[in-house]
N, C-alpha and C positions, 0 to 999 in steps of 0.2 A: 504494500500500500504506500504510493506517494503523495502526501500532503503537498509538498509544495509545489508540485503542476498542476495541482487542482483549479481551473479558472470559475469562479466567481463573479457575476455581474452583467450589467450590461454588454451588447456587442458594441462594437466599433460605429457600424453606419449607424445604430439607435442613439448612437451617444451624437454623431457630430449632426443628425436632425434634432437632437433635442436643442442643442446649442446656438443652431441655426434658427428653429424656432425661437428662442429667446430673446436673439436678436432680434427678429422682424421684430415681436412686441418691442421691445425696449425703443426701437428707431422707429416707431409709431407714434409712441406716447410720446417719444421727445419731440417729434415733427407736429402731434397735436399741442403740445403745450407751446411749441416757439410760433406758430399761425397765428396761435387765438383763440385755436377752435375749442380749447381745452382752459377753463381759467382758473379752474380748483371747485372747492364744494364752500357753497356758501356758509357763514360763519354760524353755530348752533348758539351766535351770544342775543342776536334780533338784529343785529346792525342794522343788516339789509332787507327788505322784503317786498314784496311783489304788490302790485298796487291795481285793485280794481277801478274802474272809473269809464263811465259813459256820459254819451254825447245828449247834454238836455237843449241844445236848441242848436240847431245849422239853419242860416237864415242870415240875411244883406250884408255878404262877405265875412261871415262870422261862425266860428264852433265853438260852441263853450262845453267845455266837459268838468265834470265832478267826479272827486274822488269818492267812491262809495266803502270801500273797503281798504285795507293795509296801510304800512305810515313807511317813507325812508326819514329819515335828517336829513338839514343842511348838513355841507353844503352837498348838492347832487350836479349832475350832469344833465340838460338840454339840449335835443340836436332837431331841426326840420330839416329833411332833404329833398331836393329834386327827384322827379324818375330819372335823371340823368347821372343821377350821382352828387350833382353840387350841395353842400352844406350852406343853406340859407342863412340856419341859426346852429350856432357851434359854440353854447356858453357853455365855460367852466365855471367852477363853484358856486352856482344859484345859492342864495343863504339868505329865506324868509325871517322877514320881521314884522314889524305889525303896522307897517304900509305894503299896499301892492308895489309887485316888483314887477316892471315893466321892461321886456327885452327888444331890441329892433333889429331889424335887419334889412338890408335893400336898400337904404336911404329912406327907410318909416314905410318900404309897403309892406310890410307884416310885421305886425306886434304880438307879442304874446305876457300874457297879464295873469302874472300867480297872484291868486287871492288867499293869504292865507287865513282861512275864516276862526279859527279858534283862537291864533295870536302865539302857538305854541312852539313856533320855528323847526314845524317838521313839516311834509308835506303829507296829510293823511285824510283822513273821512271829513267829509262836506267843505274843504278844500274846493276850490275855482282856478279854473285855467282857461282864460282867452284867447282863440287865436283869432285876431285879426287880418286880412289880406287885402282890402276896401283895395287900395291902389297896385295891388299886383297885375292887376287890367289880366286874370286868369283867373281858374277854379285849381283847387289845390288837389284834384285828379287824380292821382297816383303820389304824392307826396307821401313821405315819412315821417313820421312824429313817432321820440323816443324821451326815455326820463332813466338817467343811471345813474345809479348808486354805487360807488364804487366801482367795479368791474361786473357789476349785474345789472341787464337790463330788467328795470322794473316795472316798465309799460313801455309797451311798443303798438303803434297804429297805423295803419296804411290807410289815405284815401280813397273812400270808392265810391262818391259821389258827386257830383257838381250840384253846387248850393249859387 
């Protein structure tokens, strides 16, 4: 009886697909976290969270949507964009206080107006948000509207109408 020829283990091709296989994941996960596509798991502390909110009037170049549900903090992220890609409005640190915060873009043909209706400096339930367009001389048709908190989008909305 020889013990020490005795082989033990995996074969040779199982081992260098296992390796192989590792690899792709690992060069996955890295290529998802350096895009974007990948930005981690939101924090279990509340920082961030998801924000319901519908449209209560479209009507004479105008959306006003209310927050019906979830709260971020200041300050957060505001973006409108073109269907073409252009970033209309591209504010950083929106940070409510207890006047409306009025943002512009275009040389004043779209304003957009946080009401922050409780005074509490976070943006959350029965909150008000203006979009104004009066002189964009267009309908905001395909246009993008988002709200981020940190690296999460908290509301995001495409136009699908002409008001």
């Amino acid at each position: 009886m020889n013990i020490l020829n005795k082989e033990n283990g995996i074969s040779e091709i199982l081992s260098t697909l296992l390796i192989l296989a590792l690899t792709v994941i690992l060069a996955l996960a890295l290529y998802l976290y350096a895009s974007g596509l990948y930005t981690g798991v939101a924090s279990s502390k509340g920082t961030s969270s998801y924000l319901q909110m519908s449209i209560i009037s479209e009507q004479n170049d105008q959306y006003v949507f209310i927050v019906e549900s979830g709260s971020i903090p200041s300050p957060f992220y505001l973006y409108l964009e073109s269907p073409s890609g252009q970033n209309l409005i591209n504010s950083y640190g929106v940070v409510l206080t207890t006047t409306p915060v009025k943002i512009s873009a275009d040389n004043g043909k779209i304003t957009v107006t946080i009401v922050d209706v409780n005074n509490d400096g976070k943006l959350d339930a029965g909150d008000v948000i203006i979009i104004n367009y009066q002189n964009l001389g267009t309908s905001l048709y395909g246009y993008s509207f988002k709200i981020i908190s940190g690296n999460i989008v908290s509301y995001s909305y495409t136009f699908t109408s002409n008001v």
